[in-house]
N, CA, C and O atoms as a printed pandas DataFrame, in Angstrom:
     atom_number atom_name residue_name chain_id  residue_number  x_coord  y_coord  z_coord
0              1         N          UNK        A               1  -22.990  -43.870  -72.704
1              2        CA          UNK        A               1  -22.153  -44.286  -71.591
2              3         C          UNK        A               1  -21.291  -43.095  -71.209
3              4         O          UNK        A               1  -20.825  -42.345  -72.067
4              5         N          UNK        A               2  -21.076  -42.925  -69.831
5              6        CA          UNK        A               2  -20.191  -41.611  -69.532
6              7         C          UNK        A               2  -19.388  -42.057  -68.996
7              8         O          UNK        A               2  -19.711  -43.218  -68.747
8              9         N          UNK        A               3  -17.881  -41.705  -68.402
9             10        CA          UNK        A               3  -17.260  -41.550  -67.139
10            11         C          UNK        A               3  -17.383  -40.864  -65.966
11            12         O          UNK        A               3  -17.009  -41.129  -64.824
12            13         N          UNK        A               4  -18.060  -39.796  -66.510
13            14        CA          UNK        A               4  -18.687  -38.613  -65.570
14            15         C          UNK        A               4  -17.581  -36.967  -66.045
15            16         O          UNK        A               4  -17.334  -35.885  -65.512
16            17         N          UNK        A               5  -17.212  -37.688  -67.341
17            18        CA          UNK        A               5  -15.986  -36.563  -67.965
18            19         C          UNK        A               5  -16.191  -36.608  -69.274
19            20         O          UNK        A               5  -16.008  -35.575  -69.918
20            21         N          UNK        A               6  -16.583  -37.730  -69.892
21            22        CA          UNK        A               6  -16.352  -37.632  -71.100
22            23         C          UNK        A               6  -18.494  -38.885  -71.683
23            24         O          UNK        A               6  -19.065  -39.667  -70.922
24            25         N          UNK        A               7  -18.922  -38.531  -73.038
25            26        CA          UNK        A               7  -19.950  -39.272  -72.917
26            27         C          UNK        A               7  -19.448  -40.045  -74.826
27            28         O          UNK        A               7  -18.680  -39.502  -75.620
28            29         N          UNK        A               8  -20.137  -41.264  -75.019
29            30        CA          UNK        A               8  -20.087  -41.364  -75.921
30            31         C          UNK        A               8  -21.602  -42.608  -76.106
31            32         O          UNK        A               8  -22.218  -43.368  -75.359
32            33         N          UNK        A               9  -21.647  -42.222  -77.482
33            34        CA          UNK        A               9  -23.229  -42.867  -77.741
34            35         C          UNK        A               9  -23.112  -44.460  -77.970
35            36         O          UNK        A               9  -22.221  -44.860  -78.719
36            37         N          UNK        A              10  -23.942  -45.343  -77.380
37            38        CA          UNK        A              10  -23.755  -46.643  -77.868
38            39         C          UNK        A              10  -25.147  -47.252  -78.297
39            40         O          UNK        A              10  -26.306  -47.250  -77.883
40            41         N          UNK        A              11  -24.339  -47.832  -79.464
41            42        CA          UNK        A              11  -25.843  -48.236  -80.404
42            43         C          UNK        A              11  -25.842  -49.945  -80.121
43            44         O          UNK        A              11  -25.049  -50.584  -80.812
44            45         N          UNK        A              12  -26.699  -50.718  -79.129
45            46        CA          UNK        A              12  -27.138  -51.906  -80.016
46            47         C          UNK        A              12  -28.058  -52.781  -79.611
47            48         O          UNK        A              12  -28.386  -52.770  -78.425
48            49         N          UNK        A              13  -28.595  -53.620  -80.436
49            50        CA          UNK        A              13  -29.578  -54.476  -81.022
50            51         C          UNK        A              13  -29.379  -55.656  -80.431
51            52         O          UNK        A              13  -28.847  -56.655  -80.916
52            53         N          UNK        A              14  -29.879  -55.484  -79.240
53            54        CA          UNK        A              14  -29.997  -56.900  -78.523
54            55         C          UNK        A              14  -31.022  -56.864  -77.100
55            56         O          UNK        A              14  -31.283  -55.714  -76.746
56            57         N          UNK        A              15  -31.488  -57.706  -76.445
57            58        CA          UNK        A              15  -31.567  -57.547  -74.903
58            59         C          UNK        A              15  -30.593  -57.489  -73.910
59            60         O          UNK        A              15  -29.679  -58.267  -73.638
60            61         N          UNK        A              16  -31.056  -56.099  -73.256
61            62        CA          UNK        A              16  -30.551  -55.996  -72.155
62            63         C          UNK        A              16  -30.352  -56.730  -71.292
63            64         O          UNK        A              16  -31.304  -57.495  -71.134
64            65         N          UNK        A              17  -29.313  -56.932  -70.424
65            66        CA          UNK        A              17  -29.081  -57.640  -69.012
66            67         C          UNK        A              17  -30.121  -57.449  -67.800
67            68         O          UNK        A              17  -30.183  -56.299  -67.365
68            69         N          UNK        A              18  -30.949  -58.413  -67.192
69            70        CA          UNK        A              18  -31.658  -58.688  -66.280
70            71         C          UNK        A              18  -31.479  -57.251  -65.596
71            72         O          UNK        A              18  -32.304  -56.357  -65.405
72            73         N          UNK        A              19  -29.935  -57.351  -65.254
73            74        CA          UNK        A              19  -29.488  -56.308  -64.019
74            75         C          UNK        A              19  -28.878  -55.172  -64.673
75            76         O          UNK        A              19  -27.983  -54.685  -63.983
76            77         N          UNK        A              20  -29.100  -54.497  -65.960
77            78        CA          UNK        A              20  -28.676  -53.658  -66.281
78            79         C          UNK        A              20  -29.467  -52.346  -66.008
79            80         O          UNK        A              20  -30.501  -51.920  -66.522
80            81         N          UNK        A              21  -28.759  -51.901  -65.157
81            82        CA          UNK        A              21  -29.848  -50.180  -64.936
82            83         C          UNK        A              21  -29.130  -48.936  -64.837
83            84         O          UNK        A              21  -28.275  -48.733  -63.975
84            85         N          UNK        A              22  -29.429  -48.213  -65.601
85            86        CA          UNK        A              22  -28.881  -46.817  -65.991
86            87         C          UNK        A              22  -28.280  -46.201  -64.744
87            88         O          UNK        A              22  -28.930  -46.152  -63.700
88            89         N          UNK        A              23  -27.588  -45.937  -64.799
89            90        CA          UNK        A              23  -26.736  -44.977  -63.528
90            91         C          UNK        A              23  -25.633  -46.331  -63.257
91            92         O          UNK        A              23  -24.537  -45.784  -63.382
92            93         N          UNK        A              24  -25.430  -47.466  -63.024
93            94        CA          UNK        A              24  -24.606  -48.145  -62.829
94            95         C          UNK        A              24  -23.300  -48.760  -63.796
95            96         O          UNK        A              24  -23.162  -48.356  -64.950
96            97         N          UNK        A              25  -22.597  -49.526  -63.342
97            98        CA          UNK        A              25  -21.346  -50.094  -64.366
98            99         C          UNK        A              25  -21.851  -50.874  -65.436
99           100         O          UNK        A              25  -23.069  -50.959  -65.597
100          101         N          UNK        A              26  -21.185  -51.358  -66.061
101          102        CA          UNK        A              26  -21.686  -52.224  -67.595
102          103         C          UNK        A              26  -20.507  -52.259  -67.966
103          104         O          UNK        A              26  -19.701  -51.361  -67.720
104          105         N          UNK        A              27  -20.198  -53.507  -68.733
105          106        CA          UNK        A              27  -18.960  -53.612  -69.379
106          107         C          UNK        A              27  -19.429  -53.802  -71.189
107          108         O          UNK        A              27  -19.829  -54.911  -71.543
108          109         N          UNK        A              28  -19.366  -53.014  -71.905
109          110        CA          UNK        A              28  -19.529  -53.283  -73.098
110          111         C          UNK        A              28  -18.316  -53.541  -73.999
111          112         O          UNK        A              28  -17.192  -53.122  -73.726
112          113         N          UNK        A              29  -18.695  -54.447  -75.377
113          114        CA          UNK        A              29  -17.779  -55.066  -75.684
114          115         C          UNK        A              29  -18.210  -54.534  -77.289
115          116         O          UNK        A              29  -19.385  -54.187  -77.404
116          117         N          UNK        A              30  -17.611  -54.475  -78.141
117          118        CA          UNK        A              30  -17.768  -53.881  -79.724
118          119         C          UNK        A              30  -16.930  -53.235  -80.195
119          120         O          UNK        A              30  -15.733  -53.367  -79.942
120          121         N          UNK        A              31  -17.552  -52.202  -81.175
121          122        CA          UNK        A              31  -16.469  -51.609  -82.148
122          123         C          UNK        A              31  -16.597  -50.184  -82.238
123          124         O          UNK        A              31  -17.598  -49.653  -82.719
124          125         N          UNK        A              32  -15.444  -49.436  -81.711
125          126        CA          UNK        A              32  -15.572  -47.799  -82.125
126          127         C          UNK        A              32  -15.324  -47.379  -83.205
127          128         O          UNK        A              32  -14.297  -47.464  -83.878
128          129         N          UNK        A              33  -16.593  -46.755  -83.459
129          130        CA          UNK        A              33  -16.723  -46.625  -84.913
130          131         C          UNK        A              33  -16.120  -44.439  -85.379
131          132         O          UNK        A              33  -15.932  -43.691  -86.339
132          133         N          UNK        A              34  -16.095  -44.453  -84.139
133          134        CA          UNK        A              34  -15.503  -42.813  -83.554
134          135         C          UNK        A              34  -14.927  -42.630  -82.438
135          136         O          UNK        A              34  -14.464  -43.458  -81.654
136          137         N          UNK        A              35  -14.985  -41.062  -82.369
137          138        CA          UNK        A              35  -14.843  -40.572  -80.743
138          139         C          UNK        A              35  -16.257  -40.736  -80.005
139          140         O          UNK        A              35  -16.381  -40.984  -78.805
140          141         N          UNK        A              36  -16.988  -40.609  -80.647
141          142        CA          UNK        A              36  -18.612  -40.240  -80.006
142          143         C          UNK        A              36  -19.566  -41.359  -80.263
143          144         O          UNK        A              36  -20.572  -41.545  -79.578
144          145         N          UNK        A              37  -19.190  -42.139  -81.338
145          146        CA          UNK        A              37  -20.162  -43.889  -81.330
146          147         C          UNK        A              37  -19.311  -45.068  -81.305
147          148         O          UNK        A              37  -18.110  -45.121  -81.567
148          149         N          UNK        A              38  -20.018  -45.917  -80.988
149          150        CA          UNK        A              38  -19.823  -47.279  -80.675
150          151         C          UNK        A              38  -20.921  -47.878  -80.648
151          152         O          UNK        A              38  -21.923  -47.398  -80.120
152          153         N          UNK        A              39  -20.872  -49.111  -81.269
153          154        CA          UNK        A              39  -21.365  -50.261  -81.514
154          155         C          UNK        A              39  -20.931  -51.424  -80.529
155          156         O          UNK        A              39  -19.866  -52.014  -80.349
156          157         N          UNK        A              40  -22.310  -51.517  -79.913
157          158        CA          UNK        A              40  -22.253  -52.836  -79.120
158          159         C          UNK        A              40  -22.569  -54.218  -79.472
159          160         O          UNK        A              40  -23.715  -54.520  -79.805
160          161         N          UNK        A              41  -21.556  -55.140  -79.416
161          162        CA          UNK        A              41  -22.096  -56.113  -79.837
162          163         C          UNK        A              41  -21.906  -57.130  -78.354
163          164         O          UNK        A              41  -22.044  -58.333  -78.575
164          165         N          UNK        A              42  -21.680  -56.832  -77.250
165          166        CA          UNK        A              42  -22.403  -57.292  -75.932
166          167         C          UNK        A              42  -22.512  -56.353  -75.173
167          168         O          UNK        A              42  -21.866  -55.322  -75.360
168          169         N          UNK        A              43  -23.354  -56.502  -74.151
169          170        CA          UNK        A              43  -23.575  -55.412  -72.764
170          171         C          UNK        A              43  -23.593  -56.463  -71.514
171          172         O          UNK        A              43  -24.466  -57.326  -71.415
172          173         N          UNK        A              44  -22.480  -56.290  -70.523
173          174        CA          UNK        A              44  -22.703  -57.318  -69.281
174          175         C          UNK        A              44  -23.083  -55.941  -67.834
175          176         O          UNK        A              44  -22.219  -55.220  -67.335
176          177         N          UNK        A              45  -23.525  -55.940  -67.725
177          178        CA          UNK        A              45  -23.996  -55.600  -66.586
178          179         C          UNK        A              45  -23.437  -56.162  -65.178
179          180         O          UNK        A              45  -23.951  -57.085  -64.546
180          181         N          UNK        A              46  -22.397  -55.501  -64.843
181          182        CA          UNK        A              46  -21.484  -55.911  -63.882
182          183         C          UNK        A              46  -21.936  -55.901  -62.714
183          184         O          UNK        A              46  -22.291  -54.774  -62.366
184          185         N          UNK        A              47  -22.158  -57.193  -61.479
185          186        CA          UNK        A              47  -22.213  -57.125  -60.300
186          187         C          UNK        A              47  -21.471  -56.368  -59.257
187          188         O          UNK        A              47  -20.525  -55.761  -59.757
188          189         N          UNK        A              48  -21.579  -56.213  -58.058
189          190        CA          UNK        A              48  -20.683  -55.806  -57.182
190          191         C          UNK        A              48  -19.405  -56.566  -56.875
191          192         O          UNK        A              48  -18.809  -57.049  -57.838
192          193         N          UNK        A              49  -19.015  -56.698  -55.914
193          194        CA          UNK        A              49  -17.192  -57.324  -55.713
194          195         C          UNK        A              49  -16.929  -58.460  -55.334
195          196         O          UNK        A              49  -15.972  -59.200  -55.562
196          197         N          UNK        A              50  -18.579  -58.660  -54.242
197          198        CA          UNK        A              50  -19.156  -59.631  -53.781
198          199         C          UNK        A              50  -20.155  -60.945  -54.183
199          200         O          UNK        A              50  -20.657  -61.753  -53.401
200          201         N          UNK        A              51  -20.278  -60.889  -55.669
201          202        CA          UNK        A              51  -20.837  -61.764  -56.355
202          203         C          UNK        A              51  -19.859  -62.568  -57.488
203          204         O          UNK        A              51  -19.024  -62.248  -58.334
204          205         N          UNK        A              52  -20.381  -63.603  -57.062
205          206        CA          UNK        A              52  -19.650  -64.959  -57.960
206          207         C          UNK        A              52  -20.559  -65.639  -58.770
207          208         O          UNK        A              52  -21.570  -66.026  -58.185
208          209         N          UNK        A              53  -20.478  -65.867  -59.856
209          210        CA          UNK        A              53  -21.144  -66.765  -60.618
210          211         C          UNK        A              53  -21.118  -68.204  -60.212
211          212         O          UNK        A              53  -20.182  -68.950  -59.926
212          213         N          UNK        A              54  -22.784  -68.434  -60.285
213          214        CA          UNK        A              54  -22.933  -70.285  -59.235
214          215         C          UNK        A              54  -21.330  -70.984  -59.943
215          216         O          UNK        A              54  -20.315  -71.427  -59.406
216          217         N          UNK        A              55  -21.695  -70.824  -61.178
217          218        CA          UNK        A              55  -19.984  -72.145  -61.723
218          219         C          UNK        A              55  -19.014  -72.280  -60.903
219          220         O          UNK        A              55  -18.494  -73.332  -60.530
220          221         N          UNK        A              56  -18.630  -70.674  -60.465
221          222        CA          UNK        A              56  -17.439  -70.309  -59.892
222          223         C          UNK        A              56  -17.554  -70.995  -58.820
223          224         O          UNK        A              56  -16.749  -71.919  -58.701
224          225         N          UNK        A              57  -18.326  -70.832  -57.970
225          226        CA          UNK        A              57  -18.994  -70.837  -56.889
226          227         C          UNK        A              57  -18.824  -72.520  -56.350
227          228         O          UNK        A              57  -18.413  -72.892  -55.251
228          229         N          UNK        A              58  -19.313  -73.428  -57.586
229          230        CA          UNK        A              58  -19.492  -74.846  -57.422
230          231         C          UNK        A              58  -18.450  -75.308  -57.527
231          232         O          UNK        A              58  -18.260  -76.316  -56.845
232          233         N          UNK        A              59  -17.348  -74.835  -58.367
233          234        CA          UNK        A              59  -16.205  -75.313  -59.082
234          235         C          UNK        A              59  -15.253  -74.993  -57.482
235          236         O          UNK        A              59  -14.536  -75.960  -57.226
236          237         N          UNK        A              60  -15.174  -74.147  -56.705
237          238        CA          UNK        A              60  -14.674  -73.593  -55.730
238          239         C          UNK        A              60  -14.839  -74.826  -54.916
239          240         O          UNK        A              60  -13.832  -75.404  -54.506
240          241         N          UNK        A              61  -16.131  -75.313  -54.628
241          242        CA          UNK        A              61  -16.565  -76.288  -53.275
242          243         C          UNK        A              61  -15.956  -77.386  -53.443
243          244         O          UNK        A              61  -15.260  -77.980  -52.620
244          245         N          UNK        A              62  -16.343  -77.849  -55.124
245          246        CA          UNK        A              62  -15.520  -79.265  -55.499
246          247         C          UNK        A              62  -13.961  -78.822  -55.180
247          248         O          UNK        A              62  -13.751  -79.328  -54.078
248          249         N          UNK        A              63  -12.705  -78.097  -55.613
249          250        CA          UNK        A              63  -11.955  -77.966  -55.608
250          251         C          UNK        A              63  -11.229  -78.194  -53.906
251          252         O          UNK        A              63  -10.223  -78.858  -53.656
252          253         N          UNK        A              64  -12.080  -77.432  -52.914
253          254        CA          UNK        A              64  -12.109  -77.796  -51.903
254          255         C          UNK        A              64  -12.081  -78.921  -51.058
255          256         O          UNK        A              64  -11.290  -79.044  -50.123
256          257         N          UNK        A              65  -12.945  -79.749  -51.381
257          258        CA          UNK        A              65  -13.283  -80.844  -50.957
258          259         C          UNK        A              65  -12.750  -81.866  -51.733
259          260         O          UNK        A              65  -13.240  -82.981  -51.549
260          261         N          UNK        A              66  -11.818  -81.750  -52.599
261          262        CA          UNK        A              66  -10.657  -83.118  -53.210
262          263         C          UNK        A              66   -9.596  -82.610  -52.060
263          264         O          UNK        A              66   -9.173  -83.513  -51.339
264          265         N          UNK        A              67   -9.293  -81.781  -51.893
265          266        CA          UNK        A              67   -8.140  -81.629  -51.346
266          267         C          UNK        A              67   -7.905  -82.182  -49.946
267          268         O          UNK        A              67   -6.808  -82.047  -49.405
């Protein structure tokens, strides 16, 4: 994973996110085990600004429509 300043290695043992593709954001979640590794124990693969998860999404309409 880089910032585009700094890189550090991430190790882990799981499947990847549908939408996870190299060059883009990811939010990983684990344990630094250094300056230079980390251990992942999730990888989310972050949408753009413009995407909502259906829940959100449904929970929004109902909320709407009591009111």
């Amino acid at each position: 994973i880089t910032d585009l300043k700094n890189e550090i290695f991430v190790e882990y043992n799981g499947l990847l996110p549908n939408l996870f593709v190299e060059g883009k954001s990811a939010v990983v979640e684990g344990l630094l085990k250094d300056k230079k590794y980390f251990i992942a124990t999730t990888i989310l693969a972050k949408h753009d600004e413009n995407y909502m998860p259906p829940e959100v999404a449904n929970s929004l309409k109902k909320n709407k429509l009591n009111k």
